[in-house]
RODO-2510 file (C-alpha; in nm, 4 decimals, decimal comma):
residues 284
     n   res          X          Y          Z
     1     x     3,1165     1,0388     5,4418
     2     x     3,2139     0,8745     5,0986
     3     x     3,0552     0,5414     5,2277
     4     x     2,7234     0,7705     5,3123
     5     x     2,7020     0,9135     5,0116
     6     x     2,7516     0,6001     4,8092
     7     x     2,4472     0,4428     5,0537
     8     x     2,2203     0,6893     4,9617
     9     x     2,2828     0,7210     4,6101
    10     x     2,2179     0,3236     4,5822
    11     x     1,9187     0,3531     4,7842
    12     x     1,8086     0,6676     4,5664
    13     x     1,8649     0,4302     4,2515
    14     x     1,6926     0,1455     4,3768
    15     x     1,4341     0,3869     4,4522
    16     x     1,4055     0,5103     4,1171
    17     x     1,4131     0,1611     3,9603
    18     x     1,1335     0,0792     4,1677
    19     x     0,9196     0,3571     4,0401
    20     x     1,0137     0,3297     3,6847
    21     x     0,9130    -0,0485     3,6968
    22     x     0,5809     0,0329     3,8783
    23     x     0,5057     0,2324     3,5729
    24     x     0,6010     0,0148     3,3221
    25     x     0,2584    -0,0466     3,0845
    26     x     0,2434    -0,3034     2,7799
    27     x     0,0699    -0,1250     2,5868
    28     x    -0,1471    -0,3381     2,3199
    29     x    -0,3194    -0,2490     1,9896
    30     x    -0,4687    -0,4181     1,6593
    31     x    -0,5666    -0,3429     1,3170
    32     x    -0,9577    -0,2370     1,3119
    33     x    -1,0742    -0,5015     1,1142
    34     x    -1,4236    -0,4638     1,2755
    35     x    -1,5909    -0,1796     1,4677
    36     x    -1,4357    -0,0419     1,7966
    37     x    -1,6552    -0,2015     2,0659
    38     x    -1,6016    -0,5384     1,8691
    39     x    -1,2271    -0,5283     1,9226
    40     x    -1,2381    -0,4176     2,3044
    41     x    -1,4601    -0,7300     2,3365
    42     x    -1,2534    -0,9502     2,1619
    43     x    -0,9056    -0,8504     2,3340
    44     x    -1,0462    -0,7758     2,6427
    45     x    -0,9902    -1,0982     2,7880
    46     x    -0,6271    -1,1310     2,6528
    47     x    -0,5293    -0,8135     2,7831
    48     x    -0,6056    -0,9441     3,1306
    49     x    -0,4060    -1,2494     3,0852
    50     x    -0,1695    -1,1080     2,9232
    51     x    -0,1155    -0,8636     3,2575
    52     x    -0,1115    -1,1516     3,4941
    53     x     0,1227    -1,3460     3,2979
    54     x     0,3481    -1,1120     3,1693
    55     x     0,3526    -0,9460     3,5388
    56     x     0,2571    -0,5564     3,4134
    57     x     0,0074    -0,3498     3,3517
    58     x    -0,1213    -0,3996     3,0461
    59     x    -0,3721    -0,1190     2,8240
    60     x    -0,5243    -0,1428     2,5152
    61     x    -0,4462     0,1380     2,3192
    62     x    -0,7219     0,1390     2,0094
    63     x    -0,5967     0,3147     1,6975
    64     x    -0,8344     0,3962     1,3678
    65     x    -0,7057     0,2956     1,0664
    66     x    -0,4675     0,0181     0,9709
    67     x    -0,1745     0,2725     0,8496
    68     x    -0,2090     0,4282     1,2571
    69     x    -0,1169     0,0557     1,3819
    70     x     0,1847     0,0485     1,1780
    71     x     0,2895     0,3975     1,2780
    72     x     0,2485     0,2899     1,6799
    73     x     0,4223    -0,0085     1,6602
    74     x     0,7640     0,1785     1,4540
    75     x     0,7562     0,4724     1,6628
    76     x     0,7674     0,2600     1,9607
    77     x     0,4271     0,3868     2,0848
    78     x     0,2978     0,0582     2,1509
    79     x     0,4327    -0,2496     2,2724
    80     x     0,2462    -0,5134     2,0806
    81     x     0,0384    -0,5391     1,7752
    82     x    -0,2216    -0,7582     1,6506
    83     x    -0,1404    -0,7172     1,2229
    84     x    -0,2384    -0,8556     0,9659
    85     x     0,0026    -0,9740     0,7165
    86     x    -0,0092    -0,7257     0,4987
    87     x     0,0297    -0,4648     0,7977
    88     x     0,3265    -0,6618     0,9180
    89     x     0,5187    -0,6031     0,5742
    90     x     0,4157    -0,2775     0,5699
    91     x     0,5318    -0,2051     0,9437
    92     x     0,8949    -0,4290     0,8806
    93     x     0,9437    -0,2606     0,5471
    94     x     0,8580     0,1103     0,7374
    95     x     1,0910     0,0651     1,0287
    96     x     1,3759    -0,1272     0,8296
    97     x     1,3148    -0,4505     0,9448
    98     x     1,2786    -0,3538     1,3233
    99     x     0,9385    -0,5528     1,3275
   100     x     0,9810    -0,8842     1,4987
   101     x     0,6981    -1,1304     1,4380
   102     x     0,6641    -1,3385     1,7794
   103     x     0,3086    -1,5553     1,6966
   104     x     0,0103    -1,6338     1,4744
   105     x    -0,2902    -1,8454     1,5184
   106     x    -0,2615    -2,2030     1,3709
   107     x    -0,5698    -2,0940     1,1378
   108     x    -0,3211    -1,8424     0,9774
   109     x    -0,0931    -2,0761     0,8184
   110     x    -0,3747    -2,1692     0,5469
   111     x    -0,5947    -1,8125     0,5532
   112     x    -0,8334    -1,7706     0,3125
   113     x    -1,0567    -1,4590     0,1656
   114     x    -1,4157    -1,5063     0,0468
   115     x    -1,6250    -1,3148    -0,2285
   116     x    -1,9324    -1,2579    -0,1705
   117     x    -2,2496    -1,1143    -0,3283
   118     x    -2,6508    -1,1180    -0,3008
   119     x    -2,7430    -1,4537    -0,4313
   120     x    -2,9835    -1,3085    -0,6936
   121     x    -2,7275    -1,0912    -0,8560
   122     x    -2,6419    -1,3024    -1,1502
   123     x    -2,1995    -1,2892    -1,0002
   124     x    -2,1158    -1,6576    -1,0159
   125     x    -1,7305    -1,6192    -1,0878
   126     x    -1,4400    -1,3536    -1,0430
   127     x    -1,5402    -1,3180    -1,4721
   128     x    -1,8658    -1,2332    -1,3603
   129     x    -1,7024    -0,8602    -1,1553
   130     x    -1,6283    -0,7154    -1,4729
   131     x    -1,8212    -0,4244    -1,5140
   132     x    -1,9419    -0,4586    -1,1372
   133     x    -1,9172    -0,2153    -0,8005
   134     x    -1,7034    -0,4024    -0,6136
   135     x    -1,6053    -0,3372    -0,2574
   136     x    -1,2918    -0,4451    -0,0144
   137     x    -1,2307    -0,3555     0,3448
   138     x    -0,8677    -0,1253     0,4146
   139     x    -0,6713    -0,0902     0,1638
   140     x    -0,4092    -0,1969     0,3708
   141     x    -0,5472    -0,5418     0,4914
   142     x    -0,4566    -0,8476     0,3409
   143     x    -0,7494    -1,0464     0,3649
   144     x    -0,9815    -0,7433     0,2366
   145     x    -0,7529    -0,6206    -0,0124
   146     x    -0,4238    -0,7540    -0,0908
   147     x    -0,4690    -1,1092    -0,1481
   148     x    -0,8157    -1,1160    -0,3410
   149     x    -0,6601    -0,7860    -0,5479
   150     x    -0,3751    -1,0243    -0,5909
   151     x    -0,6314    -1,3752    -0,6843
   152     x    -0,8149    -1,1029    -0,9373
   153     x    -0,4928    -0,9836    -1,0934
   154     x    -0,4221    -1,3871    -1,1797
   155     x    -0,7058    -1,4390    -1,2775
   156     x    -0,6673    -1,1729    -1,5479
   157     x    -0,8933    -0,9076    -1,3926
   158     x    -0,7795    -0,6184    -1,3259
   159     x    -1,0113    -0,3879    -1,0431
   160     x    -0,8895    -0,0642    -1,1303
   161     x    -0,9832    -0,1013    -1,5121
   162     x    -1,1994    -0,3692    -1,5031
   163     x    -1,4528    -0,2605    -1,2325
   164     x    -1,7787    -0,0076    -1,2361
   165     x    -1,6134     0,1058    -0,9237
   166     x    -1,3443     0,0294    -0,6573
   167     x    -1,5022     0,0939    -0,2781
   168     x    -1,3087     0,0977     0,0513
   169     x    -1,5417    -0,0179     0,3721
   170     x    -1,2293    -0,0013     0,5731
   171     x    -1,3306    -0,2830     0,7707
   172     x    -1,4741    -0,6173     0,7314
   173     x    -1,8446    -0,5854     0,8937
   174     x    -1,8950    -0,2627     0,6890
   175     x    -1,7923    -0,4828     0,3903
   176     x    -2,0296    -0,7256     0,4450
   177     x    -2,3143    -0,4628     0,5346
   178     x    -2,2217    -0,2438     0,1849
   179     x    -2,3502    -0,5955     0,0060
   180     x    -2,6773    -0,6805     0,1987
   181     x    -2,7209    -0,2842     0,1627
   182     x    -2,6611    -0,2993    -0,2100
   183     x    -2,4643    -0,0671    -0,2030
   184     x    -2,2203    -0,2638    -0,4311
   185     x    -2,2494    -0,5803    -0,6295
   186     x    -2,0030    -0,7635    -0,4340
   187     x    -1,7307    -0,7899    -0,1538
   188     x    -1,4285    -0,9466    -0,0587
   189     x    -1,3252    -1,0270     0,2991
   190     x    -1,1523    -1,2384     0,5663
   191     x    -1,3138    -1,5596     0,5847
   192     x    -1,3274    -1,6037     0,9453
   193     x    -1,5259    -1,2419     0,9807
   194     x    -1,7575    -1,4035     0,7033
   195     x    -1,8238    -1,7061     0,9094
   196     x    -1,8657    -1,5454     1,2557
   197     x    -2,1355    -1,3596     1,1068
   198     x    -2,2964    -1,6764     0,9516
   199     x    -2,2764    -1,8214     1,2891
   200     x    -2,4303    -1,5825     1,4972
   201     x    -2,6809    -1,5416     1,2252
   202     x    -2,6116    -1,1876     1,1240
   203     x    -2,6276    -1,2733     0,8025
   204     x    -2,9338    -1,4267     0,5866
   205     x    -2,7665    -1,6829     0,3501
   206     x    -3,0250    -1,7158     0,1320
   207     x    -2,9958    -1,3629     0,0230
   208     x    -2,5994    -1,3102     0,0787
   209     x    -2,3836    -1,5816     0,0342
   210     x    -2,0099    -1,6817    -0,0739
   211     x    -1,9478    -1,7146    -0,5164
   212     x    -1,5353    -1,7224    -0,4381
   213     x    -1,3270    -1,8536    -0,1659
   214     x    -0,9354    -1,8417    -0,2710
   215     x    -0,6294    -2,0271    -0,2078
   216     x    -0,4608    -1,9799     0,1117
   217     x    -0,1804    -1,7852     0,2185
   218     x     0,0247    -1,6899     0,5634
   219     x    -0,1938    -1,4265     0,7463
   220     x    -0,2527    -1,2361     1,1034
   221     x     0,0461    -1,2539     1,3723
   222     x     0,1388    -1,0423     1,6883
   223     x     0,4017    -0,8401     1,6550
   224     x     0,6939    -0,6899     1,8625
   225     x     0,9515    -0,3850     1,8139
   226     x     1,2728    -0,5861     1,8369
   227     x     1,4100    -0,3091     2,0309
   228     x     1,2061    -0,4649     2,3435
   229     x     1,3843    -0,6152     2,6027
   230     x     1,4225    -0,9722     2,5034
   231     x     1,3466    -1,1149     2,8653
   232     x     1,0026    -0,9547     2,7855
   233     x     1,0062    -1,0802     2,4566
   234     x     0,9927    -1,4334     2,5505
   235     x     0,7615    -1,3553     2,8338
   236     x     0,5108    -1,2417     2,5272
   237     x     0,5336    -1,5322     2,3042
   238     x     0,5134    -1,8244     2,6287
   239     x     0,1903    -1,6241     2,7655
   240     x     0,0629    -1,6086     2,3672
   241     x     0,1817    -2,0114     2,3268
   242     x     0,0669    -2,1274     2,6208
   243     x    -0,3083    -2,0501     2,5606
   244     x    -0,5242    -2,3863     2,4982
   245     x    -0,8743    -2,4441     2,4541
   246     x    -0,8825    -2,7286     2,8025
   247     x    -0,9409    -2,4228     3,0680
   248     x    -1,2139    -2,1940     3,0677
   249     x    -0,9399    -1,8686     3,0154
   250     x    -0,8123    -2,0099     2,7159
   251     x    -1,0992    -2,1114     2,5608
   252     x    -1,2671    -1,7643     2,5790
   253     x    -0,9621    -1,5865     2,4661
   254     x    -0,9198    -1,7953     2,1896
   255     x    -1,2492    -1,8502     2,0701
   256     x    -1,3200    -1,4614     2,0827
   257     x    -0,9750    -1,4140     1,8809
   258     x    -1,1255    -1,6954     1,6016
   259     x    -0,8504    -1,9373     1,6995
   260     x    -0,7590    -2,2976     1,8248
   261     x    -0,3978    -2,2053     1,9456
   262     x    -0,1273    -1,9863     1,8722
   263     x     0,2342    -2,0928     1,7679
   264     x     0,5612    -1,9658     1,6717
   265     x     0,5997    -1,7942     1,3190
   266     x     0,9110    -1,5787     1,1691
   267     x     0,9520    -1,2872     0,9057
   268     x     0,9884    -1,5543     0,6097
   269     x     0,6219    -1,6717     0,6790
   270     x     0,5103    -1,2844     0,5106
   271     x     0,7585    -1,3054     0,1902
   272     x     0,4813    -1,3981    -0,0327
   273     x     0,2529    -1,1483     0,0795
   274     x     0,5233    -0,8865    -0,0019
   275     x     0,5904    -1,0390    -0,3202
   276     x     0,2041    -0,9953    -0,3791
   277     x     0,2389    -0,6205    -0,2485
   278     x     0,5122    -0,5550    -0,5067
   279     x     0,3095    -0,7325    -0,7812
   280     x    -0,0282    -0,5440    -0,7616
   281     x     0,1334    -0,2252    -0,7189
   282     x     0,0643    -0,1902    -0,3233
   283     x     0,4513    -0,1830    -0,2707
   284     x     0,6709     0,0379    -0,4589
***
């Protein structure tokens, strides 16, 4: 009877274990640098990957504000998040350095923020903003905020005394449409967002166009709770590595995430951008 019981109580296990696995999800999310439908099309195609790779379902879980990313990814509500690196400080310096950064795109080593501004508005230089209504995306994103807050304050300009007015677009495409609006004098964004639009012509140069493009500085990654299983983990980053532009997969996933390949980055990468945070007064 002992050797029954035992029998079914593996077999109820393994039947258990089963289930649980069937329902295992990764679920995915990113910051909301552009408008909702933009990011479904953009990670679409990675989130598809990503499940046949990886080996499990995989959703994308959208969120609406930068701060709601960080939240998901502390509380362990998501699985994976696309941050930028601002977010990532924010999300490692929330959770008590439970944030484990697993990849970045190759462009993200040397990011860079542009400044932009109709082209008959007289702004030639960051000098030239003093006085101005002046707009950046989140206040938590590092290429719409931190870093060109951070290029300003160098620069000796302070936004918050030195500006008509401080605006929030909280994401890059509204920043760019609050300038061609004229709805403020000028912008500050990512500069990949900036060049997309140039691309696919949804901007007129001739009446919008860059004055400022700053130094660069460690950006975007994807990020992991490190309370995940590490097997998993690893899983993650290969499927994330492995991506190349010489098959028609890889191409589209990268090309729609603005990037020639991913590869390997670490928590040290983000140290300046939290030094910036403490410096203009985003960290305390």
């Amino acid at each position: 009877m002992t050797r029954y019981l035992k029998s079914v109580l593996c077999l109820c296990l393994f039947a258990t274990s089963l289930g649980l696995s069937a329902q295992t999800v990764l679920r995915v999310t990113t910051i909301p640098e552009e408008a909702a439908t933009e990011q479904m099309r953009k990670f679409g195609p990675l989130t598809k990957y990503l499940e046949r790779t990886v080996g499990t379902k995989v959703d994308f879980v959208p969120v609406n504000d930068y701060p709601a990313a960080v939240e998901a990814l502390v509380n362990k509500q998501v699985e994976l998040v696309w941050f930028g690196g601002f977010t990532y400080v924010q999300a490692q310096i929330r959770s008590g350095g439970k944030i484990v950064p697993i990849a970045q795109r190759e462009e993200d080593t040397k990011f860079r923020s542009v400044f932009i501004t109709q082209t008959n508005s007289g702004i030639k230089s960051l000098a030239d903003l003093k006085g101005k209504q002046v707009s950046f995306g989140s206040q938590s994103s590092t290429s719409g905020h931190l870093m060109p807050r951070s290029f300003l304050l160098e620069a000796g300009i302070d936004p918050d005394k030195d500006f008509k007015r401080v605006a929030y677009s909280g994401a890059h495409d509204a920043t760019i449409a609050s300038v061609v609006s004229g709805r403020v004098d000028a912008a500050a964004l990512d500069i990949t967002v900036w060049r997309k639009f140039v691309a696919e012509n949804k901007v007129d140069t001739s009446k919008v166009d860059v004055f400022y493009t700053t130094p660069p500085y460690f950006n975007y990654n994807w990020s992991v709770h490190a309370d995940m299983p590490a097997a998993q983990r690893e899983k993650i980053t290969a499927a994330l590595l492995d991506l190349n532009m010489n098959n028609p997969e890889g191409k589209e996933i990268l090309t729609l995430n603005r990037a020639t390949k991913y590869i390997p980055t670490k928590p040290e990468n983000y140290k300046g951008l939290e030094s910036a945070g403490r410096s203009a007064g985003l960290i305390r």
